[in-house]
C-alpha positions, 0 to 999 in steps of 0.5 A: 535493515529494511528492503524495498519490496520485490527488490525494486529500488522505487515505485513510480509510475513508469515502472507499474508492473510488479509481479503481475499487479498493475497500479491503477491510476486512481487512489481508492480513498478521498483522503489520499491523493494521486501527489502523495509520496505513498500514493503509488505504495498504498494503491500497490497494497490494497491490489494485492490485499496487504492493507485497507482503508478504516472504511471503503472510502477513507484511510485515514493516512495520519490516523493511529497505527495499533500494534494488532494493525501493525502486526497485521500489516507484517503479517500479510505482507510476509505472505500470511504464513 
């Protein structure tokens, strides 16, 4: 079963603060933008380090996901323990 992250039902902009983090109101990447459904999440991940583009400034949001960028991904998100 998946849980929403910090046990917050959504991310959306009235709410930017979690744990300490802000959202910034500029996606980092040319190819992602502000109206996407994941923007808010995207932004959240590459602030806390859990995730980063292909390049400094593409993402690639409809790119391949391999299993090691996969595993990776869970990895960081469960706190590189």
């Amino acid at each position: 079963m998946l849980e929403r992250p910090l046990g917050h039902d959504s991310f959306d902009k009235s709410d930017n603060e979690i744990e300490g983090t802000y959202f910034s109101e500029k996606v980092p990447f040319n190819d992602v933008s502000a109206d996407q459904y994941y923007s808010d999440a995207l932004i959240w991940g590459v602030e806390n380090n859990i995730i980063s583009g292909i390049s400094a400034d593409s993402f690639s949001p409809n790119g391949t996901c391999s299993r090691g960028m996969a595993i990776t991904l869970l990895w960081r998100i469960a706190g590189t323990p």
